[in-house]
C-alpha positions in Angstrom: -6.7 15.2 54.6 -8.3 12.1 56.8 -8.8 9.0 55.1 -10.8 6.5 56.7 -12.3 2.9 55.8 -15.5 2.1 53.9 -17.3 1.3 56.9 -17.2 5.1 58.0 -20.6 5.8 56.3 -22.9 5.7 59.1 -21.3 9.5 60.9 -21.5 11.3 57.1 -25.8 9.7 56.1 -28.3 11.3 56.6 -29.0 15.2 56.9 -24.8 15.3 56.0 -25.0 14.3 52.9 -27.3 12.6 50.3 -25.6 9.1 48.5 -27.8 9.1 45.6 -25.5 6.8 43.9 -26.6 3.7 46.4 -30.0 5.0 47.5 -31.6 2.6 45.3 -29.4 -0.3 45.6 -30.5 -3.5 47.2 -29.4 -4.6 50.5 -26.8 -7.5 48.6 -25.1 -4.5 46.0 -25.1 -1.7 48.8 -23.1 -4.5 51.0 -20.2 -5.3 48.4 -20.4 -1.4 47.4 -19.9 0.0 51.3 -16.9 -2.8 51.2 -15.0 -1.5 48.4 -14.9 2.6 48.9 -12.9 4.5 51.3 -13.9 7.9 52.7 -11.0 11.1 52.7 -11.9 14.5 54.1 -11.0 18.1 51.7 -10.7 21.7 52.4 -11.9 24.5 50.6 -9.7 25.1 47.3 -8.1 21.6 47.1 -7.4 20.4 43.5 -9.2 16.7 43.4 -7.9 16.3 40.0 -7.2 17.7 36.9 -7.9 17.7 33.0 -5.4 15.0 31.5 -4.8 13.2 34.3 -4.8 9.5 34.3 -7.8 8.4 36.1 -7.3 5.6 39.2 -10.6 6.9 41.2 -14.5 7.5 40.8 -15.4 10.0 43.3 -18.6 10.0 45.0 -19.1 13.8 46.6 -20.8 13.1 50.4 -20.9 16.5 52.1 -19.3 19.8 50.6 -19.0 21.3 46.7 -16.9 20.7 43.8 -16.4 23.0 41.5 -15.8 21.3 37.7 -13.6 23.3 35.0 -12.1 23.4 31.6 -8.6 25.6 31.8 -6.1 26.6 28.5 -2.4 26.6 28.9 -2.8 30.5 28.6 -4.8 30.2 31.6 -7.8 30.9 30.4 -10.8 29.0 32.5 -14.6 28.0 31.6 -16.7 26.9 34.5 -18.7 24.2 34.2 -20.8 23.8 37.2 -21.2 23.2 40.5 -21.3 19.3 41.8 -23.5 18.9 45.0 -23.7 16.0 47.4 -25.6 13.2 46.0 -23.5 13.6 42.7 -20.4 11.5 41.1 -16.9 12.7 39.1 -15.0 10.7 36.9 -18.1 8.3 35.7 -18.0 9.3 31.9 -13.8 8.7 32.2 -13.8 5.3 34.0 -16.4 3.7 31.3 -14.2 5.6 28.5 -11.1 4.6 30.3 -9.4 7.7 29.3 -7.8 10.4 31.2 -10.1 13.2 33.2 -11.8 15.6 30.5 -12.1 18.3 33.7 -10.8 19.8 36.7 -12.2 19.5 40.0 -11.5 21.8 43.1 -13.2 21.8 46.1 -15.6 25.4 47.0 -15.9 24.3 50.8 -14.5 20.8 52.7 -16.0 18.1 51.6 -16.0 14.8 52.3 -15.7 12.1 49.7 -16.0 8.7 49.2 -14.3 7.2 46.6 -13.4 3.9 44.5 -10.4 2.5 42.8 -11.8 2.2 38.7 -10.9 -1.3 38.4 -12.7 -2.2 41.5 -15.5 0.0 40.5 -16.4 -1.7 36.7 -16.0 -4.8 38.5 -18.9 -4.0 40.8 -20.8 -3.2 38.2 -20.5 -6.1 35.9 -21.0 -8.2 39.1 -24.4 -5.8 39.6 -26.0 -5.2 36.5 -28.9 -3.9 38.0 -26.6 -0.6 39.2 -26.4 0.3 35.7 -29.5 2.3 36.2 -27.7 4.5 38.4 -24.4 5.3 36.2 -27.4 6.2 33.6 -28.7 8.5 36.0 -25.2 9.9 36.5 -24.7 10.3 33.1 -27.5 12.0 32.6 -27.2 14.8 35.1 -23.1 15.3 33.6 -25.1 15.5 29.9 -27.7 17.7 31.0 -24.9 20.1 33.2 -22.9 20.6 29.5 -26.5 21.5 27.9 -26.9 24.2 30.1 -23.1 25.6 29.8 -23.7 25.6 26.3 -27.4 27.4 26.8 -25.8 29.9 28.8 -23.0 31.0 26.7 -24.8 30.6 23.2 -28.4 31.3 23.5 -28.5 34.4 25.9 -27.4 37.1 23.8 -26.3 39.4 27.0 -24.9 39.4 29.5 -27.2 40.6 32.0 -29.5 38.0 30.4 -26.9 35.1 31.2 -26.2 36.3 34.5 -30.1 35.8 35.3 -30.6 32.5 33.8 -27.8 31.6 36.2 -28.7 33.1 39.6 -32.9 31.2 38.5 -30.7 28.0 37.7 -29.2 28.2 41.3 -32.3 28.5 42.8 -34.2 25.8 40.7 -32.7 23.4 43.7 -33.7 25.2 47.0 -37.2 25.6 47.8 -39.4 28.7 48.0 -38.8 30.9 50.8 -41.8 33.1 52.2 -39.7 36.4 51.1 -38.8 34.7 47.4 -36.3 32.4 46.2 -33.4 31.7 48.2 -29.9 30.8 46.6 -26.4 30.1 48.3 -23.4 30.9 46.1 -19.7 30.1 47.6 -18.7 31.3 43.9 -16.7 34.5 43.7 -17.3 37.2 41.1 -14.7 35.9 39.3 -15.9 32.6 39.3 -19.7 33.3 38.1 -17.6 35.6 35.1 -16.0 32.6 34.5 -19.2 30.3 34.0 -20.6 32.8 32.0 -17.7 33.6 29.9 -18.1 37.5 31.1 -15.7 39.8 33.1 -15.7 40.0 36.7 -16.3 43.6 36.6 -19.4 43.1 34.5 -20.9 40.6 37.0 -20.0 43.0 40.0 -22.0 45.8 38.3 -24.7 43.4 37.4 -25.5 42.6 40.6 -25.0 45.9 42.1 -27.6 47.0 39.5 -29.9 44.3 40.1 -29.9 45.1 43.7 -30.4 49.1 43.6 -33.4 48.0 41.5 -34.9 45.4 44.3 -35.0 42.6 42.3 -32.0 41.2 44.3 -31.5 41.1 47.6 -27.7 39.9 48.4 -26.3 38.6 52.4 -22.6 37.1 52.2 -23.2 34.2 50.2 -27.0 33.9 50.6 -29.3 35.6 47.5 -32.7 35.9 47.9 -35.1 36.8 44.8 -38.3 38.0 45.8 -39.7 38.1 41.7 -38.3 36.0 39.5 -40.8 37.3 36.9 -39.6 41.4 37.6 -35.7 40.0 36.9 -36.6 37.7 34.1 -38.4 40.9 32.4 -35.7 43.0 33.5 -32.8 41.2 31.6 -35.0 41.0 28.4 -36.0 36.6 29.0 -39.1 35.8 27.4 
């Protein structure tokens, strides 16, 4: 892992990564807020923190993904979602100064910029003005467990909750001239796992769904070329 000081951001803006925390701050709070974060570098599968643990750190994910769990002690494992760049983890804890309610492991290296929690409130009470921001934070963390809970409780199977999830995915790339384009770094396993379904079920899905041209599959890159055939397919009105 590389740590380096706040005043790294300049080599990770831009096309590398989206800081949608501070896009809107003005010139005086973006100032203090560069000053107080330091940046660290990841690789793929590295544990940023864990469900219970007491929370020093807001996280602010510049380049790379997270992936954000719920585990058991039997080992048991929900996925909630994916955190892009742009997004932050451990907002919800620092205000509720409480322990991390999730797990978060990295899908590919990331870079991330973070803040120690004290520091962090600080800044804020300094800046009222940000507060519009950790709303809009929240907001995205509230509207990620709505659409866990959609996905587990209100498709009744599970080809139908498979689909709702590949159409979620591609809700945040745009149209491509041959469909809709999705990249998942998520194994089998994984996508059973945010769907509360077996990995062999997903595995068949897919395979189904691509014998049947609705799905066209390369590595990691998806491409749906009729959302409306797939919908139909797994029974979504």
């Amino acid at each position: 892992m590389r740590h380096t000081s706040g005043t790294g951001w300049n080599h990770i803006s831009g096309s590398q990564g989206r800081d949608n925390f501070s896009e809107k701050l003005s010139l005086e709070d973006r100032i203090e807020f560069e000053s107080i974060r330091s940046f660290s570098d990841y690789p793929a599968e590295a544990t940023l923190f864990v469900e219970q643990q007491v929370l020093d750190n807001v996280l602010f994910l510049m380049t790379g993904q997270v992936k954000l769990s719920l585990n058991s002690r039997a080992g048991k494992r929900i996925i909630l979602g994916v955190a892009c760049p742009g997004e932050t983890l451990g907002l919800a804890s620092a205000f509720s100064k409480s322990t991390y309610d999730v797990t978060a492991e990295t899908v590919a290296p990331c870079t991330i910029a973070s803040i120690a929690t004290g520091d962090f409130l600080g800044f804020l009470i300094r800046h009222p003005s940000v507060y519009i921001n950790v709303v809009r934070e929240l907001c995205l963390e509230y509207a990620r467990a709505c659409g866990q809970v959609r996905r587990l409780g209100l498709s009744v199977t599970a080809s139908a909750k498979l689909v709702r999830f590949l159409l979620e995915q591609c809700a945040v790339t745009p149209p491509t001239q041959r469909g809709s384009r999705l990249f998942c770094a998520l194994t089998h396993t994984e996508i059973g796992e945010c769907l509360g379904i077996s990995r062999e079920t997903v595995t068949r899905l897919l395979s189904d769904f691509r014998s049947r041209e609705l799905l066209e599959s390369r590595g990691s890159t998806w491409i749906i070329s009729d959302r409306r055939a797939l919908e139909a397919y797994a029974g979504i009105e």
